[in-house]
C-alpha positions in Angstrom: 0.0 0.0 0.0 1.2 3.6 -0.2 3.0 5.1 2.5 1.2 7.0 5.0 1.9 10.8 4.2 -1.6 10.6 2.9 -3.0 9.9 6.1 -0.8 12.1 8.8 -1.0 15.4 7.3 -5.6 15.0 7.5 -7.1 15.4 10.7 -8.7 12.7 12.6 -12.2 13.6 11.4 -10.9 13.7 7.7 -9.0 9.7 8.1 -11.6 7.0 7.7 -10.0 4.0 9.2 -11.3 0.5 8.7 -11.6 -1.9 11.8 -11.7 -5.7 11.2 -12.0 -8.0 14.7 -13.7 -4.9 16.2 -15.2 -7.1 18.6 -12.5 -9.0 19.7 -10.7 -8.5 23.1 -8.2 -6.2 22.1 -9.9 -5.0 19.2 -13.2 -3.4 20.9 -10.0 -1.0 22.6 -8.7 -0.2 19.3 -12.1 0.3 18.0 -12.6 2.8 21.1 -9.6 4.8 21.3 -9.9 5.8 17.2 -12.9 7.2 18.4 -11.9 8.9 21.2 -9.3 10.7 19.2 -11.9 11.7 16.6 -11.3 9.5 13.7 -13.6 8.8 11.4 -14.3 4.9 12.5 -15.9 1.9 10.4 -16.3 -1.4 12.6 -16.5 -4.3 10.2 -18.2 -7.2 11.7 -20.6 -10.3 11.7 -24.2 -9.6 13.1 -23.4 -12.0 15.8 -19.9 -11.6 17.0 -17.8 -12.9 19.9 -17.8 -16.5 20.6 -20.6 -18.5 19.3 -22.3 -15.1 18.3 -23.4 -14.3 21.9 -22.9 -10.7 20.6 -25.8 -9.5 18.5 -26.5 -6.6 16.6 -27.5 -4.1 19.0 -24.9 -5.5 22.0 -22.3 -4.4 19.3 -23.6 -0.8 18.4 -24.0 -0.1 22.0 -20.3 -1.7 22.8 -18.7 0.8 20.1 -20.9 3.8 20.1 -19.7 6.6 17.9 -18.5 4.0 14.9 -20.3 3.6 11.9 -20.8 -0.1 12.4 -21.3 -2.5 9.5 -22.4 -6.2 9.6 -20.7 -8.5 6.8 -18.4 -11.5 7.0 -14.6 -11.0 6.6 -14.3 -14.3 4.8 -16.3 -13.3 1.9 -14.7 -10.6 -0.7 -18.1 -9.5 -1.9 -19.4 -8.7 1.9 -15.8 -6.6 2.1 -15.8 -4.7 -0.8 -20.0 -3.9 -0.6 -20.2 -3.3 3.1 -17.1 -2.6 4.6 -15.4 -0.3 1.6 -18.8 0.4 0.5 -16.8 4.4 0.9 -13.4 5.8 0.2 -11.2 4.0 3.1 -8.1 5.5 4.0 -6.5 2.8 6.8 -7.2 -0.6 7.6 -6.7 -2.3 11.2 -6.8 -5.5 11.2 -7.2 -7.6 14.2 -8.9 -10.9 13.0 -8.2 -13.6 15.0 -9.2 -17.0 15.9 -9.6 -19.1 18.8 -6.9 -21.3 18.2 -8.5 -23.9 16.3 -5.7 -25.1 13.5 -9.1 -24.9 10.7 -10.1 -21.4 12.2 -6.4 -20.2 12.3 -6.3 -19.8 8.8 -9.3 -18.9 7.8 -9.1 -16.6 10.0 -5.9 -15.3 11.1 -4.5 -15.6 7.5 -7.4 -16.3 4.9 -9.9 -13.3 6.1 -6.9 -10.8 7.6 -5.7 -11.1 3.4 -9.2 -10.6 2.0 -9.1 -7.5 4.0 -5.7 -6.5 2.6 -6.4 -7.5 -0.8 -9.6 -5.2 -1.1 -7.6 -2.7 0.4 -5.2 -2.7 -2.0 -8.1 -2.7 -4.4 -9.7 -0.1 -3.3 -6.8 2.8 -2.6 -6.1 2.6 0.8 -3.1 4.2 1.9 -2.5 2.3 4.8 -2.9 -1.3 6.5 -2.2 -1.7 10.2 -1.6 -5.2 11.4 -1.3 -6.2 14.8 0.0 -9.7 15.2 2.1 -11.5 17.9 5.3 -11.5 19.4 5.4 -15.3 19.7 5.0 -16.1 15.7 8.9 -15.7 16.0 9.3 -19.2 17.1 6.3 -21.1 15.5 4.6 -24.5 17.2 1.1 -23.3 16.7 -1.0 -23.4 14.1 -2.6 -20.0 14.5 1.1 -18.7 14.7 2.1 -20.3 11.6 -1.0 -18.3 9.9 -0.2 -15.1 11.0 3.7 -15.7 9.9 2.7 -16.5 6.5 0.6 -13.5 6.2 3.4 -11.3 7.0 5.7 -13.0 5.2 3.6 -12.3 1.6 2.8 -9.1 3.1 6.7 -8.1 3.4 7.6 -9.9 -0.1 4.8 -7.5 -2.0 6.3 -4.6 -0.2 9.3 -5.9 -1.1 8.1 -6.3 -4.9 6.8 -3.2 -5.0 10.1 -1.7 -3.8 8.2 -0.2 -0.4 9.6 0.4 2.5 8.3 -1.7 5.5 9.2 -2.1 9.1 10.2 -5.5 11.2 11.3 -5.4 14.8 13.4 -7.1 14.6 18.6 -12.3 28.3 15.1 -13.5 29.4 14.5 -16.2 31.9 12.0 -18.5 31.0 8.0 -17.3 30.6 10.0 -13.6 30.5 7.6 -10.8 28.5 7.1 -7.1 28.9 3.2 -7.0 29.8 1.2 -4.0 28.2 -1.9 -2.9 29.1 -5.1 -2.7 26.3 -5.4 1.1 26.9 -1.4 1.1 25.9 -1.8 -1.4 23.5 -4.7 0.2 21.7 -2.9 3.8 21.5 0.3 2.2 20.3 -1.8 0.6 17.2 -3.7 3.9 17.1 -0.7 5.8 16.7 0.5 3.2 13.2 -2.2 5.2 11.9 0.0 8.6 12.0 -14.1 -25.5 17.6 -13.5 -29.5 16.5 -12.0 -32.3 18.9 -8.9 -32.2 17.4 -8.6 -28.8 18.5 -8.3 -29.8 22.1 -4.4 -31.0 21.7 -4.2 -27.4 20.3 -5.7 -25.8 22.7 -3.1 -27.7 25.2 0.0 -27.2 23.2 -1.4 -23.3 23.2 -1.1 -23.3 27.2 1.6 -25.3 27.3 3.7 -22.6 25.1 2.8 -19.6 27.1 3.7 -21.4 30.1 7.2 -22.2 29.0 8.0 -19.7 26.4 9.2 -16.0 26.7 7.6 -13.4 25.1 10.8 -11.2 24.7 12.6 -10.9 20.9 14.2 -13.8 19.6 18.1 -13.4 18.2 18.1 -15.4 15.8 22.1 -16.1 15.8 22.0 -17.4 19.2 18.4 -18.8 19.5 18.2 -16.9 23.1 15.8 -14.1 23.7 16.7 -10.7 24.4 15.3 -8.2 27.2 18.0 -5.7 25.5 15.9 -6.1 22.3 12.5 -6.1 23.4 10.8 -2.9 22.5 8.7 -1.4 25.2 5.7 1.0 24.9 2.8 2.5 26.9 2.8 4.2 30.7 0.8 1.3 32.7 3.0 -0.7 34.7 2.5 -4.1 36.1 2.7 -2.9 39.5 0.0 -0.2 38.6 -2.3 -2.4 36.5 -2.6 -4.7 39.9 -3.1 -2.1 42.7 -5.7 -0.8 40.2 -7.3 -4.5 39.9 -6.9 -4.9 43.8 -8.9 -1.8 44.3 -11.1 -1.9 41.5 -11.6 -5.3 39.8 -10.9 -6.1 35.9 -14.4 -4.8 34.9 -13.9 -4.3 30.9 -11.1 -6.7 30.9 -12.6 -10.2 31.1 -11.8 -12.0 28.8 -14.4 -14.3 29.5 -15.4 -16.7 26.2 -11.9 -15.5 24.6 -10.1 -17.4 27.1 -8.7 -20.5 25.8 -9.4 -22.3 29.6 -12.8 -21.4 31.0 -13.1 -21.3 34.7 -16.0 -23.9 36.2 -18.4 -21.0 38.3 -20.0 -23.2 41.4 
């Protein structure tokens, strides 16, 4: 896509930006602070969203009031280019992700994230946002493998197009750098100036962020690098927790998103 001097020198209100996986944990606080900082916001999404469609239409205009909200399906081209480019888009944010499930992963994480892109490209926009995940860097997962190979053919047709593009490129064991959605959300705001055999999945998904670290990978020494791990935001951990102790994690639930429920008595 064309770099995004088209987009930085328009104010807010003047920069439609496109939100696919509006609804989805992170998402809903992307979705939210665009529109806080007055951009013109379209939320792309099925009439009954979250998982197994307890979200229904009017759950989902109330949950991101102030977006023009449109009801299609990300996995069907037609849908896209009717509904959510139906007018002149100027960024795309994509945040389309699955549950885990290896058939969902790539229809999901890879097929519908570059249906989006494609009719992107298609239609002009200047600018495609991707938010992906720090662990695709060392692949055992299905759904990391999807989002890996959409980067990769998204940094070859830069490439081909002779674009620039951008890749960021010692923990102990489990390390990371948390962030906080309201952090994360501004940070992604700011690019813009279930079958049975799923269950093994599912395990070998806990299992990984059990034992893996979150921090950049070097790829010469196959260690991972506090040093090299970018950091971003203002919320600390320390200050996230003495604000759950004293206020509770209301707006942060991740409730059917969570790969392991929790059995209520």
């Amino acid at each position: 896509m064309r770099q995004r001097s088209t987009t930085t020198s328009k104010q807010p209100k003047d920069v439609r930006v496109l939100v696919v996986g509006c609804t989805g944990y992170i998402g809903k606080f992307v979705t939210k602070e665009l529109i806080r900082r007055g951009y013109n916001v379209v939320a792309f999404t099925r009439e009954k969203a979250g998982i197994k469609g307890k979200l229904g239409k009017e759950d989902i205009q109330r949950e991101l009031a102030g977006a023009d909200v449109r009801f299609g399906d990300v996995q069907n081209l037609e849908s896209i280019r009717t509904t959510a480019f139906k007018d002149k888009v100027d960024v795309v944010v994509s945040w389309c992700a699955a549950a885990g499930g290896k058939k969902d992963s790539w229809a999901i994480d890879y097929q519908a994230t570059k249906n989006c892109l494609d009719v992107g490209r298609e239609k002009g926009a200047a600018h495609f946002v991707l938010l992906s995940a720090i662990c695709v860097q060392k692949p055992l997962l299905e759904f990391q493998r999807a989002k890996l190979k959409l980067e990769e053919e998204l940094q070859i047709q830069l490439v081909k197009e002779g674009k620039p593009y951008v890749m960021f490129g010692d923990g102990t064991l489990a390390s990371c750098k948390p962030i906080s959605e309201q952090d994360l959300a501004a940070f992604i705001v700011d690019c813009v100036q279930q079958q049975d055999k799923d269950a093994a999945e599912f395990g070998r998904i806990g299992k990984y962020y059990a034992v893996e670290s979150m921090l950049v990978l070097d790829p010469a020494t196959q260690t991972y690098s506090e040093s090299a791990t970018p950091s971003y935001g203002q919320t600390t951990l320390e200050a996230f927790f003495r604000q759950a102790v004293k206020e509770g994690l209301k707006g942060q639930e991740l409730g059917d998103q969570a790969v392991f429920g929790v059995n209520e008595q």
